[in-house]
The first five atom37 places (N, CA, C, CB, O) and aatype in JSON, in Angstrom:
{
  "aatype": [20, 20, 20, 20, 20, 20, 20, 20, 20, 20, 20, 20, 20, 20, 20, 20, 20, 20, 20, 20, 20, 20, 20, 20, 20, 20, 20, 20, 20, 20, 20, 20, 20, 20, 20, 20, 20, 20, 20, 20, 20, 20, 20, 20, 20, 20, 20, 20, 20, 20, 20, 20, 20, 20, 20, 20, 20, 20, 20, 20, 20, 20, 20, 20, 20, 20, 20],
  "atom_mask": [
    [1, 1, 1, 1, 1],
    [1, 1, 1, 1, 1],
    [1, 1, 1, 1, 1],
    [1, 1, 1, 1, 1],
    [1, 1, 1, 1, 1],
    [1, 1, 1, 1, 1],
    [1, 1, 1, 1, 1],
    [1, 1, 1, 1, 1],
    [1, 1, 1, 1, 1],
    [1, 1, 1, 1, 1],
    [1, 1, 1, 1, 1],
    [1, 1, 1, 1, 1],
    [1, 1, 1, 1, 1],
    [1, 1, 1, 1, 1],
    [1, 1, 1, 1, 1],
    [1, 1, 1, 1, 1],
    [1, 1, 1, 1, 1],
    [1, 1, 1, 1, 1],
    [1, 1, 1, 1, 1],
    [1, 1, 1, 1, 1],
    [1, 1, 1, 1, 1],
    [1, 1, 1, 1, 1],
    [1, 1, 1, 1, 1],
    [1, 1, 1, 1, 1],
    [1, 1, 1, 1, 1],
    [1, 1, 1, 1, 1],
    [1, 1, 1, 1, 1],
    [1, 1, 1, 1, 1],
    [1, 1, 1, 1, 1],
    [1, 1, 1, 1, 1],
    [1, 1, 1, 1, 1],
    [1, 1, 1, 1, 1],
    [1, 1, 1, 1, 1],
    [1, 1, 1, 1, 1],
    [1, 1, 1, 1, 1],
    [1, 1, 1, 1, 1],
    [1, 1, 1, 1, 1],
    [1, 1, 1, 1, 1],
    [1, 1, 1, 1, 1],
    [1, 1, 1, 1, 1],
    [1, 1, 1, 1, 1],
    [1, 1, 1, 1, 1],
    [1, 1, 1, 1, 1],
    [1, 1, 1, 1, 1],
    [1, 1, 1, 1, 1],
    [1, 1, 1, 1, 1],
    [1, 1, 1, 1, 1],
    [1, 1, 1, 1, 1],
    [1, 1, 1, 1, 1],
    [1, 1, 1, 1, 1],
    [1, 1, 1, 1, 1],
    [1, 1, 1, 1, 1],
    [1, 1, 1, 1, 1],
    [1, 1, 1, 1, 1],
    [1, 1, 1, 1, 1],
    [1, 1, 1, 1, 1],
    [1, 1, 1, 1, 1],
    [1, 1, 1, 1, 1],
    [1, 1, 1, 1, 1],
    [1, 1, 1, 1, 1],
    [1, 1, 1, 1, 1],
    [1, 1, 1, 1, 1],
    [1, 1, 1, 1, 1],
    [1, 1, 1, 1, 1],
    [1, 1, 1, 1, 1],
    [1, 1, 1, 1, 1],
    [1, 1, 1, 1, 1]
  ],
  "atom_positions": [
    [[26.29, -0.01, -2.52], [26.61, 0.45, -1.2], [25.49, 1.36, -0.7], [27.96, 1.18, -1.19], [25.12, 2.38, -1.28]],
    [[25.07, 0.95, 0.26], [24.08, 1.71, 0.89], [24.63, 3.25, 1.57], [23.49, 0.72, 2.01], [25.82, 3.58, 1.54]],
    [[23.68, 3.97, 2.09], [24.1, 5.43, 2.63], [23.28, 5.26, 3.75], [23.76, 6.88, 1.67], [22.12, 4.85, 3.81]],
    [[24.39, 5.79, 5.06], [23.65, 5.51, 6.03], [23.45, 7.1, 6.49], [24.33, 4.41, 7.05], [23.75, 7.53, 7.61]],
    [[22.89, 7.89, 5.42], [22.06, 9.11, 6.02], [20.75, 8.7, 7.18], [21.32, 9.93, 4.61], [19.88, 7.84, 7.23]],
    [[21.07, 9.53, 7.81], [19.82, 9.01, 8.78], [18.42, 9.59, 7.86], [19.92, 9.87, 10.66], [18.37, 10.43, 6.96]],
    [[17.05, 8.58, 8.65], [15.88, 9.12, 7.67], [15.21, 9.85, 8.25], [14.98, 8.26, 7.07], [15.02, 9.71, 9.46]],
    [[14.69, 10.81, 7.55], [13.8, 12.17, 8.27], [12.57, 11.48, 9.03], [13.06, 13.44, 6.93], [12.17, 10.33, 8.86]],
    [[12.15, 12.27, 9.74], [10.53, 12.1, 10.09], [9.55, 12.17, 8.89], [10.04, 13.3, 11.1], [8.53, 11.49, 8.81]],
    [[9.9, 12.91, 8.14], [8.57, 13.2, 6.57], [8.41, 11.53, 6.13], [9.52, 14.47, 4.59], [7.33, 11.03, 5.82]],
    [[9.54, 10.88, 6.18], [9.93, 9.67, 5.02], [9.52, 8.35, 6.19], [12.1, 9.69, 4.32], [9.02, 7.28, 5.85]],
    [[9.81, 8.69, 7.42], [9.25, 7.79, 8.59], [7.71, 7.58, 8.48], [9.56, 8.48, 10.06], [7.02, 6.58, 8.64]],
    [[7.44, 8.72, 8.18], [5.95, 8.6, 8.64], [5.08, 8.46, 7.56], [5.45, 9.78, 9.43], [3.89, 8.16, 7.59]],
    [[5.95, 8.76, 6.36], [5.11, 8.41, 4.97], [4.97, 6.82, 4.89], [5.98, 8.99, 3.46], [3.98, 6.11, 4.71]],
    [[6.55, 6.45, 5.12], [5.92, 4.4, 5.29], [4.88, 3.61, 6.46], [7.43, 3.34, 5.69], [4.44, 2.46, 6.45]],
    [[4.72, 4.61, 7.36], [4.13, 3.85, 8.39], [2.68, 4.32, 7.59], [4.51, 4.32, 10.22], [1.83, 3.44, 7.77]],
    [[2.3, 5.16, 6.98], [1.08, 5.54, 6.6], [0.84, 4.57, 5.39], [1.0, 7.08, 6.3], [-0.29, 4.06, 5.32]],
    [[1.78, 4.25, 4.41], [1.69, 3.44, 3.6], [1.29, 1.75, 4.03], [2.85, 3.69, 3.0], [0.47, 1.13, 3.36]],
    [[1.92, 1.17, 5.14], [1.96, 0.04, 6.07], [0.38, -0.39, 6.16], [2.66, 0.48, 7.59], [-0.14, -1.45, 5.81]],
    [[-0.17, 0.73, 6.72], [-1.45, 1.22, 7.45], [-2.29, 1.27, 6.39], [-1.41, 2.61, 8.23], [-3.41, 0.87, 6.71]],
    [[-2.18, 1.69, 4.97], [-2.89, 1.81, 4.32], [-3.19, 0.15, 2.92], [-2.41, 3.26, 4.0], [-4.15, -0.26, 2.28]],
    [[-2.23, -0.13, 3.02], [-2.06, -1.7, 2.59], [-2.58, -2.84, 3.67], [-0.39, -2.0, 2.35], [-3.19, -3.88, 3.44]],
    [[-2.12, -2.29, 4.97], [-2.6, -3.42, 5.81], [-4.71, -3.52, 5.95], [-1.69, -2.99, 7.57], [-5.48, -4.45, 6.22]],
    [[-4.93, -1.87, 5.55], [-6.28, -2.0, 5.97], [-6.7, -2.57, 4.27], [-7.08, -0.33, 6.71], [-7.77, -3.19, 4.3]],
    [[-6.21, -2.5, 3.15], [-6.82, -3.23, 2.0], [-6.41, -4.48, 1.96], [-6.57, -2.67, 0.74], [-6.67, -5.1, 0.93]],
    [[-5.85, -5.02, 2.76], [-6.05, -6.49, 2.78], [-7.07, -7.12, 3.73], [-4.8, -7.08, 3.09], [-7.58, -8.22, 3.52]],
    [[-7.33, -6.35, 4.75], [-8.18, -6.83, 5.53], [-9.66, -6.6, 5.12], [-7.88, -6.37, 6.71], [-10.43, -7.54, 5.29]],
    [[-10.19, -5.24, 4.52], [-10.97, -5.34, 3.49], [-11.33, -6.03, 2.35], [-10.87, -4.72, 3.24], [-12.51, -6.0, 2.01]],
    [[-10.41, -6.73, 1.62], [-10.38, -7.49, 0.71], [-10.42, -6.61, -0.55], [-11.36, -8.45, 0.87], [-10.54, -7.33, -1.55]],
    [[-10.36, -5.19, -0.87], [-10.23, -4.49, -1.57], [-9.72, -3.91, -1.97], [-10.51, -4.22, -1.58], [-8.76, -3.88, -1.19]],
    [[-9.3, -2.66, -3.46], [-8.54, -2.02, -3.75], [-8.83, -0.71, -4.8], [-7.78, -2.89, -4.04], [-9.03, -0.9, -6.0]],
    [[-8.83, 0.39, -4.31], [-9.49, 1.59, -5.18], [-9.35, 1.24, -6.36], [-8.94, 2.98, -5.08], [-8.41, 0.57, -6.8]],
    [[-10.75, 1.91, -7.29], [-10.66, 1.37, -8.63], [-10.16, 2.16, -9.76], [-11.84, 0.97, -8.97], [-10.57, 3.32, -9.75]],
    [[-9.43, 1.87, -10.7], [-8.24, 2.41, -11.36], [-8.92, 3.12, -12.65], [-7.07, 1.18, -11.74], [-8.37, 3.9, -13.43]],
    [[-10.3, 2.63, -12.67], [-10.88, 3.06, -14.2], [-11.56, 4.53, -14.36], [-12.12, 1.94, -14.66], [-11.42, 5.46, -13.57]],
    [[-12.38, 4.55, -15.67], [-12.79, 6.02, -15.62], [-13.32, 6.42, -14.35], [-13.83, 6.35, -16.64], [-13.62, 5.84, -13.3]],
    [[-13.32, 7.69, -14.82], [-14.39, 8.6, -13.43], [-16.04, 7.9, -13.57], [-14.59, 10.93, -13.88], [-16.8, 8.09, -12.62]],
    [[-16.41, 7.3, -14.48], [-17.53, 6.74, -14.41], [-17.48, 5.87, -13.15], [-17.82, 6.06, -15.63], [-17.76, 5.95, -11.96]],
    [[-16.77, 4.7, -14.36], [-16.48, 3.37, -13.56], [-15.97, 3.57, -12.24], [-15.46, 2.48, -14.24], [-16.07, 2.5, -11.65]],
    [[-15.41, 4.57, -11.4], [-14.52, 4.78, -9.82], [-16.09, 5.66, -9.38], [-12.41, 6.1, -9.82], [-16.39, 5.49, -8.2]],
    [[-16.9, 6.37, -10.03], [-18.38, 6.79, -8.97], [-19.16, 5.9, -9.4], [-19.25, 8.37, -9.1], [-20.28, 6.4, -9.26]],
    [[-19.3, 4.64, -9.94], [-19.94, 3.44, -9.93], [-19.55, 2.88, -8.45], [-19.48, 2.52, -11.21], [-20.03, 2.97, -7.32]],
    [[-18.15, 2.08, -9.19], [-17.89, 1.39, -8.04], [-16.54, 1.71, -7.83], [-18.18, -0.04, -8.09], [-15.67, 1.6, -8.69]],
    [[-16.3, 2.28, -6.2], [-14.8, 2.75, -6.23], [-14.2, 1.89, -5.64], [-14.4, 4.01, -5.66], [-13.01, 2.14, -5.48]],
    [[-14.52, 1.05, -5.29], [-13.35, -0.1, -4.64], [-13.88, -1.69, -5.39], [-13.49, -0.2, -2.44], [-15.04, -2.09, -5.44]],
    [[-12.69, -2.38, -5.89], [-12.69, -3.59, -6.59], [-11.71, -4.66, -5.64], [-12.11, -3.3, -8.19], [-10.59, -4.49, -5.15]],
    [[-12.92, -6.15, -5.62], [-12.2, -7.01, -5.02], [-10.31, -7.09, -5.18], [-12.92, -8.18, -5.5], [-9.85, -6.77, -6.27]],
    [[-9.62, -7.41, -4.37], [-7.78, -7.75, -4.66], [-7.94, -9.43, -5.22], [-6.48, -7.66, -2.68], [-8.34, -10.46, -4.69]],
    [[-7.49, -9.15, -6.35], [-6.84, -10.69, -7.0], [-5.65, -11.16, -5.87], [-5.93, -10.44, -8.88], [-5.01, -10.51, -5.05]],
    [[-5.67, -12.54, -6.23], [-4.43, -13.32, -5.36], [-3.3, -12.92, -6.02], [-4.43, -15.02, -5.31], [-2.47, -13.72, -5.59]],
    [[-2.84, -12.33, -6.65], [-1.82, -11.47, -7.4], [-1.34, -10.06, -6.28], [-2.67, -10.87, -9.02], [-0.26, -9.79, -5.75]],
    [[-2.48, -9.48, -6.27], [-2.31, -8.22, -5.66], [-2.39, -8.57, -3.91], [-3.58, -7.13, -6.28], [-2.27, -7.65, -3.1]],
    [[-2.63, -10.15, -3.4], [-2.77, -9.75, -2.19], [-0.95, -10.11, -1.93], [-4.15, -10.63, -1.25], [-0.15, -9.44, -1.28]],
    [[-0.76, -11.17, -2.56], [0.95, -11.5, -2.5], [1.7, -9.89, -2.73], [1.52, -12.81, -4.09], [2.36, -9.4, -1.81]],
    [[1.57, -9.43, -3.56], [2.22, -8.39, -3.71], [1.78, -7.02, -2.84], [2.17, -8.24, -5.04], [2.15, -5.89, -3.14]],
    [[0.93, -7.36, -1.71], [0.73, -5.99, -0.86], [1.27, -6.83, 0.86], [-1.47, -5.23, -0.97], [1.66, -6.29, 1.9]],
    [[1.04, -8.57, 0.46], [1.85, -9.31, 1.58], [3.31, -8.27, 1.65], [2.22, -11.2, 1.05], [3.56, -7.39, 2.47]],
    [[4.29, -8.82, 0.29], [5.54, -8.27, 0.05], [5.89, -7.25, 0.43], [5.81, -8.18, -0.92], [6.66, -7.11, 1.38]],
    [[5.15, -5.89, -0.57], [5.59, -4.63, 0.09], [5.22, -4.43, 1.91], [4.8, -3.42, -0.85], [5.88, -3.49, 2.33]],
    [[4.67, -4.84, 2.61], [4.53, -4.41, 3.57], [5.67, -5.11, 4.76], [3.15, -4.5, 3.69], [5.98, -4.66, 5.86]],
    [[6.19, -6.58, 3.98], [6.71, -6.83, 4.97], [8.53, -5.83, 4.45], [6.53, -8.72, 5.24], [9.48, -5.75, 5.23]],
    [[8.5, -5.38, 3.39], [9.98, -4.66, 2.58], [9.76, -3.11, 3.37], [9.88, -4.51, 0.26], [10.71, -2.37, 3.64]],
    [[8.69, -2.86, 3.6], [8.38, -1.55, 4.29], [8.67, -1.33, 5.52], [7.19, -1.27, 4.27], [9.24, -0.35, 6.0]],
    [[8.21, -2.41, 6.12], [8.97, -3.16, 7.86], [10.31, -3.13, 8.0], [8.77, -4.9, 8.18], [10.94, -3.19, 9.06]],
    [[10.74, -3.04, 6.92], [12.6, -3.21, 6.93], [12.71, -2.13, 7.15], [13.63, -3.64, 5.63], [12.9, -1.81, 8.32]],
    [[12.63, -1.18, 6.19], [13.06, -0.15, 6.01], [12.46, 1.47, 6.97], [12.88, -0.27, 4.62], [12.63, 2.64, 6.62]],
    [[11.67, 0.89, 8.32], [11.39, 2.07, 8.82], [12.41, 2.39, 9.91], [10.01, 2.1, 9.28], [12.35, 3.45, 10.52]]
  ]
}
């Protein structure tokens, strides 16, 4: 059963920032890089596998629901 508390502005605006921030790494084709501090001031952004673009498709359209 869901709760129909209404949602704050903090929690509004954290998904639209999240939306915004997935929508611009897909259009980049990229995704910050997860490894040492070497490897991230080498190279800080790594191509998105077709794995990760389905799964940033998903969350963004589950994020759309829920604002």
């Amino acid at each position: 059963m869901k709760s129909s508390k209404p949602m704050d502005t903090y929690t509004k605006e954290r998904r639209k920032s999240v939306i915004t921030r997935l929508e611009k790494q897909l259009k980049d084709g990229t995704k910050p890089n997860k490894g040492t501090a070497q490897e991230r001031k080498d190279n800080p952004f790594i191509p998105l596998t077709d794995k990760d673009v389905t799964r940033i498709k998903k969350d963004i359209e589950i994020l759309k629901t829920r604002i």
